[in-house]
N, C-alpha and C positions, 0 to 999 in steps of 0.2 A: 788858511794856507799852512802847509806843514813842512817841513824840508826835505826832500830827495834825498837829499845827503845824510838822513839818516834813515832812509829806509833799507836797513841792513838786518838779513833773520840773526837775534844773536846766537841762538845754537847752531851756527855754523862757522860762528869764530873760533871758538876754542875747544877743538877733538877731542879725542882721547890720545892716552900717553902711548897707544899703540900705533899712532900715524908715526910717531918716530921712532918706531923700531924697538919702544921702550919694553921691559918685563911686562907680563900680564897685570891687568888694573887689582886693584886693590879693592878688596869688597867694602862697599860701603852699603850706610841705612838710610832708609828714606822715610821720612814724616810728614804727612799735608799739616798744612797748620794755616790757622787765620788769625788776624790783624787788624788792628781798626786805626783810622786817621779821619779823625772826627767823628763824619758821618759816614765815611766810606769804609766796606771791606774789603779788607785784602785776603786773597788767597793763595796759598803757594804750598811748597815742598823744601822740607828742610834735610838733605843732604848731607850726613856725617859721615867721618872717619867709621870704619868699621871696629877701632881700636877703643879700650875704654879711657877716659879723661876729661878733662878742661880744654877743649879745642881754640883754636884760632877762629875766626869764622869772617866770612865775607855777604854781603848783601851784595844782588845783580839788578841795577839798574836799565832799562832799557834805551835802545831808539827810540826814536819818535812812530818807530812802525807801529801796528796792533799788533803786541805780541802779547802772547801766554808766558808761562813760565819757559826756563829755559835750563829747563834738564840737564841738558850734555855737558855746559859751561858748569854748575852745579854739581857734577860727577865729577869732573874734572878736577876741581878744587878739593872734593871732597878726597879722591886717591892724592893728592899731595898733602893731607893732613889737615885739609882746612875746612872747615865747615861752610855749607853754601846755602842761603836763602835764594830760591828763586821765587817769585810769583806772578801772578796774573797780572797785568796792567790794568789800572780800572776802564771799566768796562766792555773789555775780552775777559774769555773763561770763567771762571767764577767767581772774579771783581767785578764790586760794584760802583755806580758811578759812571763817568764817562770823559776819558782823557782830555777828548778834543775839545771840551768848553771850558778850559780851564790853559793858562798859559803853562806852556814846559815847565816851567820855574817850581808853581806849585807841587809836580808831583817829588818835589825833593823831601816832604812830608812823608810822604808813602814810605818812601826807603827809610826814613829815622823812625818809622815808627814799627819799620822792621828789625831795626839794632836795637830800638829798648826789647820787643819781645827777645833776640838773643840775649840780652843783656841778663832777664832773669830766669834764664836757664842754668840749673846748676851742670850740665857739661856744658858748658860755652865758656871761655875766659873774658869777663866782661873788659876788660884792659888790651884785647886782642881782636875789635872787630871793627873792619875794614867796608869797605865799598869798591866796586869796580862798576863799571859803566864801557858803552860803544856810543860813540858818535856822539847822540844827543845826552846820553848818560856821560860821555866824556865829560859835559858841562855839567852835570849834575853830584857827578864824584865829589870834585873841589866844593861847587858850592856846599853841600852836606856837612863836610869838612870843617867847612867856613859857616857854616850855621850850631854843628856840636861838639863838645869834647869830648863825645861819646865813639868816635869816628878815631880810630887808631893808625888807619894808614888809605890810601886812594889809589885804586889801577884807574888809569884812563887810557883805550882806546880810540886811535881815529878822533878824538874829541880837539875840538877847534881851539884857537887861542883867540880868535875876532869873533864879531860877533852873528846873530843869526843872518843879518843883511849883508854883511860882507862873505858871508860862506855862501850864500846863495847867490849874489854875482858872480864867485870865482867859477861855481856849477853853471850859471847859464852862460859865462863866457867859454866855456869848456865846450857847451853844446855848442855854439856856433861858430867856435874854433873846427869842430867835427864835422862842420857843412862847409867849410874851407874860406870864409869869411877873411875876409884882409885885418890885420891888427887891428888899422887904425879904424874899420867898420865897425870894429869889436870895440874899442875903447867907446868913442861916440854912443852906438847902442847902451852900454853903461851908464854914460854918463847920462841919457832920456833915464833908463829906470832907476836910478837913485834919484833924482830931481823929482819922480812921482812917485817913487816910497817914498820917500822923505814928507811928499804931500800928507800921502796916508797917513802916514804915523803922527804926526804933528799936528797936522788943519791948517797949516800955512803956509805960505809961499804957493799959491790956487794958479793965480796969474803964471807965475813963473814955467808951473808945469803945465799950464794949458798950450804958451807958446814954445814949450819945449813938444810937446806931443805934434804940433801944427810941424814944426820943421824936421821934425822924426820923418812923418808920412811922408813925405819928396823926399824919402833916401833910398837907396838900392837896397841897405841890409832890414829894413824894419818887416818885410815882407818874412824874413829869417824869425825875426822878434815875433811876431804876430802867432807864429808856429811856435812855439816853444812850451813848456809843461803848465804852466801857470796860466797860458790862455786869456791873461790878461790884457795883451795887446791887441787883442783879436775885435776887442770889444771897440764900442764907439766911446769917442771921446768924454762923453759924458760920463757914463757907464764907468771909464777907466777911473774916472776924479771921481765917482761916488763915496764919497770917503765913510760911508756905512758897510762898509764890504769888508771881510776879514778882521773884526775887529782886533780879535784875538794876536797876532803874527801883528800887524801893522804897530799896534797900540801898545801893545804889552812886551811881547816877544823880540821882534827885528831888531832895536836897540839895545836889547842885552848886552851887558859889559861882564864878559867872563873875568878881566881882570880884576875886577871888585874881590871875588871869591878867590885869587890867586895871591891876590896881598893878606890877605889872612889865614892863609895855609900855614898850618905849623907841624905839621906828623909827613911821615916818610911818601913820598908819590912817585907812581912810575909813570912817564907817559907813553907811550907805543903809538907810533906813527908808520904807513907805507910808503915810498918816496913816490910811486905814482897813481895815488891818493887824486881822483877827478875831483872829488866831491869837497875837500878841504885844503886851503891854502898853506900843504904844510912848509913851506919856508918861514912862511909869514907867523905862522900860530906859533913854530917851536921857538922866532925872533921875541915875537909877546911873552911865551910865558916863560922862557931864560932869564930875560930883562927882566921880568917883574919879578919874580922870583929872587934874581941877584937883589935886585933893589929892596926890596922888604925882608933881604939876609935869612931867606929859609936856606936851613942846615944839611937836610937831605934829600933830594929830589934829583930823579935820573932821569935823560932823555932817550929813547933808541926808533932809531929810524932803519927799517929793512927798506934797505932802497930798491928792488923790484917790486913791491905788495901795494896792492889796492887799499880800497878805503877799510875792505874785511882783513887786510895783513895778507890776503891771497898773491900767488902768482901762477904764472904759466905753468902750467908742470908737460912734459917732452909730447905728451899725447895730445893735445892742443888744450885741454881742462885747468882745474886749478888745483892746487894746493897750497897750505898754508906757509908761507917763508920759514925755508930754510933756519932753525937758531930760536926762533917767533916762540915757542912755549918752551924752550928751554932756559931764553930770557926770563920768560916770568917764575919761572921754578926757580931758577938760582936766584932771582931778588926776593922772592916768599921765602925761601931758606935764609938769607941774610935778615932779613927784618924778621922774621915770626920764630928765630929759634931760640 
């Protein structure tokens, strides 16, 4: 099982400087280049300044989608002066390996072992290179951070402050808030699929969630539950508590504590949130990582919430489509200006 909530294209999050009316882009150079993290390769595109020097640079983490490299975000940095690693994810495009057997967590590997390749590049500034991330790369940023000193600063997009099981109740409450579900149907609902993650993840409390699935079915909203993306209610009782299912998400993943990685944050972070964000609880995430942050006295870290943007930073734009909020990469230009000059 993998999260909705981050299945976001990332080269659709951040344009070109032309969506805002900016000067024409700034020519930049492109270099494929490969990477190894252990046994796996990495492949990507390394994005510079078209200027000659010692760059800033940034490595692009991904969602949890299959995605390839991501170009556009990669140009984008590169016309603000910054150099950009994008690459494959393992096992899309020319990565090898294969994401999905392995827990999110791990691939925070992949991206460090994309700052040491910047690292010894004589145009790269080895004291200047960052990480950015969407969604599930949001979680990935900090931790990175929080794994090297090599990690000079962290964008986090969309990226949660709870963990993968609480992000994914706030998305299927959402879903059956959209089917017009009464509050209290929606809490209830909740409270059966925590009582049977919690089975998964753990192996205990069997009993508990077998009689919570029995008094689920004699409800009006479980028929809503049974429908829903994971398809997990769909299944027969048995089936649901087979606790050999997902090992991956259940076992490893669901319980992730992003706060672990936020008490050890010590270099500059941005976080960028949408205020009407379906897929992530941003009240709840920006309360977490405020708090934890004040609480472990990190020195520079900024929050910005465009309160109309989705989980991509998008909104409505007059034609009924989308584009990117209003201010959205102007923000991130003026904090890359403040910290990278």
């Amino acid at each position: 099982m993998r999260s909705p909530a981050q299945f976001v294209p990332a080269a659709a999050v951040l344009l070109f400087c032309a969506l805002l009316g900016c000067s024409a882009p700034v020519a930049v150079r492109e270099e494929p280049v490969r990477f190894s993290n252990g046994a796996i390769t990495l492949s990507g595109t390394l994005v510079l300044p078209g200027s000659p020097g010692r760059h800033p640079a940034v490595v692009l983490f991904h969602g949890s989608a299959p995605d390839g490299r991501d170009l556009s975000t990669a140009r984008w940095f590169a016309e603000q002066g910054v150099a950009a690693l994008a690459y494959d994810k393992r096992g899309f495009g020319e990565s090898t390996g294969d994401a999905r057997q392995v827990p999110f967590m791990d691939l925070c590997g992949d991206g460090l072992a994309a700052v040491e390749l910047l690292q010894a590049r004589p145009d790269i500034n080895p004291r200047r290179i960052g990480v950015w991330g969407i969604s599930q790369g949001g979680w990935l940023g900090p931790l990175a951070a929080s794994r090297s000193k090599n990690v000079a600063f962290v964008i986090a997009i969309s990226g949660p402050g709870v963990s993968p099981g609480e992000q994914m109740i706030f998305y299927y409450e959402n879903q059956l808030r959209m089917e017009g579900l009464a509050e209290s149907d929606i809490a209830e609902a909740s409270r059966l699929r925590r009582v049977v993650w919690q089975y998964l993840a753990t192996g205990t409390g069997y009993h508990e969630a077998k009689a919570a699935l029995v008094r689920g079915r004699s409800k009006p909203w479980f028929t809503a539950l049974q429908g829903q993306q994971d398809g997990l209610f769909a299944l027969s009782d048995s089936a649901i508590l087979d606790d050999s299912r997902s090992r991956i998400w259940f076992r490893a993943e669901m319980n992730y504590d992003p706060t672990a990685a936020l008490r050890k944050l010590s270099v500059p972070v941005l976080f960028v949130f949408g205020g009407k964000d379906e897929l992530v609880p941003v009240p709840k995430s920006v309360e977490v990582i405020r708090t934890t942050l004040a609480e472990s006295h990190a020195r520079d870290f900024t929050i910005k919430i465009f309160p109309g943007g989705d989980h991509g930073i998008y909104v409505d734009d007059p034609h009924g489509g989308k584009e990117l909020a209003p201010g959205y990469l102007d923000a991130v230009k003026q904090w890359l200006r403040k910290h990278l000059s």
